[in-house]
N, C-alpha and C positions, 0 to 999 in steps of 0.2 A: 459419345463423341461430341467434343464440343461443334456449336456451329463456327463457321469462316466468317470474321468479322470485317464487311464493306465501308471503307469511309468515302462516302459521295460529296465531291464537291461542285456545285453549278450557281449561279444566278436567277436558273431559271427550273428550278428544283422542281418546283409543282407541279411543272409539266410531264415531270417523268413519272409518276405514280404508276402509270402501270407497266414498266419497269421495274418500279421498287417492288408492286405486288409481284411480281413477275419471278423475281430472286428471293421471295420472304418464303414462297410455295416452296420453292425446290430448298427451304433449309436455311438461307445464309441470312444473315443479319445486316442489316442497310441503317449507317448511322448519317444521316444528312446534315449539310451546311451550305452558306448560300453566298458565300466568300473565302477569300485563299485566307483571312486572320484568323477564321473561325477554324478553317482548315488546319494551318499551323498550332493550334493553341489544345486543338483537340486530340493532335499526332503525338504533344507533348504531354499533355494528363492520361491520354486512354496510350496503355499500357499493350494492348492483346489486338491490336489493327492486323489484320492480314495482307489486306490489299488498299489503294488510294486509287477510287476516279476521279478524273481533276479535270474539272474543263478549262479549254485554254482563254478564254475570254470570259475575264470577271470584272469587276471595278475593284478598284481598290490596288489590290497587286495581282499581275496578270498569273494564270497557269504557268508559266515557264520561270517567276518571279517564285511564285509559290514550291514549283518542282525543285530548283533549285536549293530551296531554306529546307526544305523536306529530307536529301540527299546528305545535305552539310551535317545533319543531327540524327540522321536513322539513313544511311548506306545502301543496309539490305532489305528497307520496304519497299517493296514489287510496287510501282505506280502507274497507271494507264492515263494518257492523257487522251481527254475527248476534243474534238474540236471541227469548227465550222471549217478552218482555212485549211485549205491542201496546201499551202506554199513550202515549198521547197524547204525555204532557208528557216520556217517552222521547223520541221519537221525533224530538222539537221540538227538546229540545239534543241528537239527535246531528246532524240535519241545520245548524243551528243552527253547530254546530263543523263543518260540510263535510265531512259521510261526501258519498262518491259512488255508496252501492246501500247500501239495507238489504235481509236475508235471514230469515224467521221461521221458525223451527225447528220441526219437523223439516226440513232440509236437503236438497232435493231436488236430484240432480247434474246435471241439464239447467237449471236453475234459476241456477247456479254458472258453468252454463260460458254463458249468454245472461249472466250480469254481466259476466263475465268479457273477452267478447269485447264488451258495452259500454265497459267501461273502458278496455285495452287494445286490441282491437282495431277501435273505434271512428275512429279518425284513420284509419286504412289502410284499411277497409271504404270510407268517403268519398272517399278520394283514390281508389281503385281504381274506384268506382262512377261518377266525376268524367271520369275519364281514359276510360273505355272509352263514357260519353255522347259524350264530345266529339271522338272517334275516329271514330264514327259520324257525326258531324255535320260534320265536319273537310270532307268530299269533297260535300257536300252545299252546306255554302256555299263553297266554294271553284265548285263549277257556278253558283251563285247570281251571285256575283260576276262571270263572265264570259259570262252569259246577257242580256243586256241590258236590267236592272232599270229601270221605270221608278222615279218617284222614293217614291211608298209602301214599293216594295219593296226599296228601299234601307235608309230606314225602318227595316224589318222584319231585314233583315242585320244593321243596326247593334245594333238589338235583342238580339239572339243572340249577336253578339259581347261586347259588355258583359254578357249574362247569364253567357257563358263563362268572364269575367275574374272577374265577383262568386263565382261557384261554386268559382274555383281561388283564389281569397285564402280563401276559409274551410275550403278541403281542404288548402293549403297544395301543392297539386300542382304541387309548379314543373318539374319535370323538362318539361308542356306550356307554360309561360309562355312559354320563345321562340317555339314554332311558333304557338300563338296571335299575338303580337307580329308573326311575319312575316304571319301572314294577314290580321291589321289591316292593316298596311302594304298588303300586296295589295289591300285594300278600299280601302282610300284612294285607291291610284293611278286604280282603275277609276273610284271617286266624281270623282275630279279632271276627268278626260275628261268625264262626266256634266255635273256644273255646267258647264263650260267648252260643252258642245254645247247646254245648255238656258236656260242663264240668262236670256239675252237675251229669249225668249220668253215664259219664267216674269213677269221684271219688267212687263211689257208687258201681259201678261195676253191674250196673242191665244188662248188657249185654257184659260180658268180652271181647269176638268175635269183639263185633263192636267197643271197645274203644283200643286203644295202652297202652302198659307196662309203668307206670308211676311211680315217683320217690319210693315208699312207694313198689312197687312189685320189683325191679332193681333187686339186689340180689336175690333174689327167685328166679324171673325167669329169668336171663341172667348170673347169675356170679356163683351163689352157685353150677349147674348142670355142671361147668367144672372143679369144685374141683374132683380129682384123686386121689387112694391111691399112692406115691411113685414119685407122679410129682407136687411140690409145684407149687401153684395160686396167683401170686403177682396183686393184684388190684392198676392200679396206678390213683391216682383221683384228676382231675388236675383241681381244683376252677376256673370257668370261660370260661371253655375251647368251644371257639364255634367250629363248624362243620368246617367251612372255616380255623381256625387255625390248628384242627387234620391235614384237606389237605398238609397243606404249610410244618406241619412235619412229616407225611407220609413217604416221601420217604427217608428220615433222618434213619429213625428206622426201617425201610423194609430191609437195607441194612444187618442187624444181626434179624430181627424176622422177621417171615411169616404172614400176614394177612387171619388168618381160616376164620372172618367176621367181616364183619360191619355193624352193626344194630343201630337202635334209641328209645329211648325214650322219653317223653313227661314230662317234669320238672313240676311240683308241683305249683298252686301258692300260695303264692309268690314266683318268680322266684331266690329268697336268699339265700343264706348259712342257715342262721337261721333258713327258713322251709322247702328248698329242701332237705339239706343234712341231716339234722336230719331224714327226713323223708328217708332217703337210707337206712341209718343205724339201723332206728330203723324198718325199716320192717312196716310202722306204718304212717297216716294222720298223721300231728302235732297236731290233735284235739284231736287224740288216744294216743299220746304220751303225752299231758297235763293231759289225764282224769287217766290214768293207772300209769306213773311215775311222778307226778307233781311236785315232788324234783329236779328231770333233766329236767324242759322245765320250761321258763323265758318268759316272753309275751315283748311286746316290750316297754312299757310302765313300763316293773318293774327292776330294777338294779341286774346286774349282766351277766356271758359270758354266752352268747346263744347256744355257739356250745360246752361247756366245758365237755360233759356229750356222745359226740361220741361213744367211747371207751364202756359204760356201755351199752348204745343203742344195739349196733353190737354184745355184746358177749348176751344179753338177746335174740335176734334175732336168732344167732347160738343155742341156746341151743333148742328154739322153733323149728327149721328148721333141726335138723340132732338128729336122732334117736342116732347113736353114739359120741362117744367125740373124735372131731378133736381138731388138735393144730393150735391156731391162732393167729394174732399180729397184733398192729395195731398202726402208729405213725403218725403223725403230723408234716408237717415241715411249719414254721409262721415266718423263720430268717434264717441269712445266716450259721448261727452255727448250726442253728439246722439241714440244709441242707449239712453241711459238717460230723456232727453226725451219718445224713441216706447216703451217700456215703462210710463213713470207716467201716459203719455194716452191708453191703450189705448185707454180704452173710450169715449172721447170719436170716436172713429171710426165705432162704433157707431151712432152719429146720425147717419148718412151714409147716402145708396142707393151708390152707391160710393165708396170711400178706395184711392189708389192706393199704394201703400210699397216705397218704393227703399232698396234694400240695400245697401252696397257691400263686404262684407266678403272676398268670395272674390276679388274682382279685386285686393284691394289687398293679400291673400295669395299668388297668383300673382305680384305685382311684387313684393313685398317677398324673394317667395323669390329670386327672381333677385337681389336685391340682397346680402343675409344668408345665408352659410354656412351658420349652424346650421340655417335654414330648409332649405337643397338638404339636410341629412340628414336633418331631418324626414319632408321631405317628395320621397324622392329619385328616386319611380316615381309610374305613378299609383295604384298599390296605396294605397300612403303617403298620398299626399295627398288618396284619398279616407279616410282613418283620421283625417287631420286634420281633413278636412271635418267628417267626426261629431264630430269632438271638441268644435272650436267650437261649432257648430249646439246641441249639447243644453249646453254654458253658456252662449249668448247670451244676450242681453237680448231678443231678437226670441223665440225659443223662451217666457223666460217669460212676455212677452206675448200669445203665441198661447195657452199654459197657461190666461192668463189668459180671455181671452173664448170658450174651447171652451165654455165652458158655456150659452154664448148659441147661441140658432139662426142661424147665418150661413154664407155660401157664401164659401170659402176658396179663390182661383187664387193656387196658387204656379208662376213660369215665370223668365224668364229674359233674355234680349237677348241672349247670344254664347256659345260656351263656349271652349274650351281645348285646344291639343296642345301635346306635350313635342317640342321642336324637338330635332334631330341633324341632317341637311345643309345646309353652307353653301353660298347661291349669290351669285356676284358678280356688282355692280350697280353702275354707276357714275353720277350724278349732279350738278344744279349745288349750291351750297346752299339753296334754297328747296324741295329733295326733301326729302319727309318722315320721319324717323326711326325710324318706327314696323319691325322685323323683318318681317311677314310681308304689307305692301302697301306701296308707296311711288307717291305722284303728283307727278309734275314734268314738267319739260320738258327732249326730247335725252338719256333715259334710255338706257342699253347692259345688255342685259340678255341673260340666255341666252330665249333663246325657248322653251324644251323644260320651262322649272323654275316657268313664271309661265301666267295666265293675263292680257290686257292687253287692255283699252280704249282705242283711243285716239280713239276718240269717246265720252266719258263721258255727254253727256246722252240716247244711244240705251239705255245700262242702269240710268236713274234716278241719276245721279249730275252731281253740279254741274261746274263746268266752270272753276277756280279762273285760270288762263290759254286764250288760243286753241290753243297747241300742247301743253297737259296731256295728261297720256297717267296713267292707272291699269296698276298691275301688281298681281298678287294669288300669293303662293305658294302652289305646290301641296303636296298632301301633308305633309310634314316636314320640308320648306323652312324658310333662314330667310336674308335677305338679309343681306350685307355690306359695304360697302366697300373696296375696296383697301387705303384707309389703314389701318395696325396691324391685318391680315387676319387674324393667328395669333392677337394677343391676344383680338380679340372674338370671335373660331370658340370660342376656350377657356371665356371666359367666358361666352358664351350657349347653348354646347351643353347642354343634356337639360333646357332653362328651362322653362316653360309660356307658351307666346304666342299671340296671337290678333289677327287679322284677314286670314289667308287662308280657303283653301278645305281643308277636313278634314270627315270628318263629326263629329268631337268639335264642331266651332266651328261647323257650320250643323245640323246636326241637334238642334233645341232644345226640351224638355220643357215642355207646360203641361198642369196639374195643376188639375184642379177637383175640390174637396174641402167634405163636409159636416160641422158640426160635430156629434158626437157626443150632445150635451148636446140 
């Protein structure tokens, strides 16, 4: 390993010798100068500097004269500046110029080497402390996983997992990112078996207690019981949003609301817009909302918008669910106008007991990646495309209108309808054309499918689902599945491999975050 190469700069050099021997013992190499020119001249021929002591008082050109010309030509050298003066407005432009440690003199060598192993040794302390956490926990949920989790404590796995993935993108610990990666996968298959043995009963509700709050109860029980008389309930419902993306903007919107809780529900399948969110809205299976409104609910097979009919959904829901008459609202935003629309009327929401607010921006970034190149580099893991997520999310137009009414007392549910996995195995499927298009469910009739890759219905309205022909059959992929066709097999394996799709069975796509949050203000 090479040693950490120290460029020392002071006037009064010689004094610090046992110092320099101080830092030679434990390893690191101390290159000295007795001036900010010598400093500069040395930053620009020695190639492999790690760190810069600078002290602030030289002749010549001062420390912060010198910090400066150091910055302009090398950005990312780590620089400490030492110095006698505590004054304030020191201190202001050095940090100001991105010193990374100040030290006040007298010079203390335990002092030097705790910056030192800040600076430097800071990444690897992280990644090491990273790696040997999840070493330990490695064998702990891998038992989790094939102890037979009911479904909280899947829950709680999935949990852990995405806590694992957030802690190694900011240690950069890649060397664990496959064996995490394989262990997801191992979770998934076990989750797939799960749904697949539970569903039916879940949907049904023959045992409320043992199944989790799913898309069709959301409202009832997580959103409508924090409606208040005199403190508006803005639901914001962000299309696509997985668990790991809430994390990365978490701390974004913590800074103006308070986190009261975070809970999950269990997305509907198909894990769609089409039948998760209808079924939020409408209180209602998408099988109950075909039999009851069959004017508002479109099967996939018959023309026409699938999600056009939100709005009627949610206020016939409201009327069922509250003995008296609240005032509520409910918008859509599908374009950038129409996202500038919900920003200039923020606060006109305000005037509501509840306002409901559809988002669509992460689902139509999950398509669009699949469409757009630049996008699969953007966004080409999910590391990545949670990096995107934050990126949007804090220049949104939704972000500054939340900016905007944190100030106001109100209850904040951010949640979701479906989320997302990055597909990699193709399964073959063959169908007529009236089979749905959609990669990871397809319903028709006379389907050939592997039995081993799908879960299948072929009695749809025993799992809450409509029944668009007599011989319709539902299939759902498992895991990291993604259906194909015969025709041109190789072209679309190519082009749909490592996409982001949604409406089977993963815990990214049913395991779903809702977020009840206060405003700070």
């Amino acid at each position: 390993m090479e040693k950490i190469k120290i460029l020392w700069a002071d006037d009064e050099i010689d004094l610090l010798k046992p110092q320099m021997m101080f830092l030679e013992k434990r390893g690191y190499e101390v290159l000295t100068v007795s001036n900010g020119y010598d400093a500069l001249e040395e930053c620009e021929s020695t190639n492999d500097i790690d760190v810069v002591f600078l002290d602030e008082s030289m002749p010549g050109i001062t420390g912060l004269e010198t910090l400066t010309k150091i910055k302009a030509t090398n950005p990312s050298l780590p620089v400490v500046m030492i110095t006698k003066n505590e004054a304030e407005n020191v201190m202001e432009e050095a940090i100001g110029s991105q010193i990374s440690d100040y030290l006040i003199k007298p010079v203390n060598p335990n002092q030097i080497l705790l910056t030192l192993k800040k600076i430097i040794d800071n990444k690897r302390l992280v990644r090491e402390k990273t790696a040997s956490g999840y070493q330990q926990d490695f064998r702990q949920i891998l038992m989790d996983i094939n102890s037979g989790l009911d479904y909280k404590e899947w829950t709680e796995t999935y949990k852990k997992i995405i806590n694992w993935e957030l802690k190694m993108d900011s240690s950069q610990a890649d060397e664990l990112g496959d064996i995490l990666s394989m262990q997801k996968t191992e979770a998934n298959a076990g989750f797939s078996k799960f749904v697949e043995k539970k569903y039916e009963s879940w949907v049904n509700n023959k045992d409320e207690e043992a199944g989790p709050i799913m898309s069709h109860d959301l409202l009832r029980k997580k959103v409508f019981p924090v409606i208040e008389d005199g403190v508006p309930t803005v639901m914001l419902l962000l299309d696509n949003l997985r668990f790991d993306q809430w994390k990365v903007i978490e701390p974004v919107i913590s800074e103006l609301y308070r986190v009261e809780e975070e809970s999950f529900f269990y997305s509907s399948l198909p894990t769609t817009t089409q039948y998760s969110r209808n079924a939020i809205f409408a209180g209602m299976t998408p099988g109950d909302i075909s039999k009851h409104y069959p004017d508002w609910w479109f099967n996939d097979n018959e023309k026409g918008g699938k999600n056009m009919h939100e709005k009627d959904l949610l206020g016939e829901q409201i009327k069922r669910t509250f003995r008296k008459e609240i005032k509520w609202d409910y918008f859509k935003v599908t374009t950038v106008s129409k996202a500038k629309v919900l920003n200039d009327n923020i606060y006109n929401y305000l005037n509501n007991d509840f306002s409901a607010l559809v988002y669509n921006f992460i689902d139509m970034l999950s398509h669009a990646r699949t469409e757009m190149e630049v996008l699969k580099e953007l966004a080409g893991d999910e590391a990545a495309y949670r990096s995107l997520t934050k990126s949007w999310f804090i220049h949104s137009p939704i972000w500054s209108a939340l900016q905007k009414i944190a100030e106001r007392d109100i209850h904040l549910i951010i949640t979701t309808d479906h989320g997302t996995i990055r597909v990699k195995q193709p399964s073959r499927v063959v169908g007529d054309k009236e089979t749905t298009t959609n990669l990871r469910y397809k319903v028709g009739r006379n389907l050939d499918y592997d039995p081993k890759d799908v879960l299948d219905f072929r009695d749809p309205q025993k799992v809450g689902l409509p029944r668009p022909n007599v011989s319709s059959t539902f299939i759902f992929a498992k895991e990291d599945k993604f259906f194909l066709y015969p025709n041109n097999y190789n072209h679309y394996n190519k082009y749909y491999h490592n996409t982001f799709q949604h409406g089977g069975i993963s815990l990214e796509e049913i395991i779903c975050p809702i977020i009840h949050l206060r405003s700070r203000g």
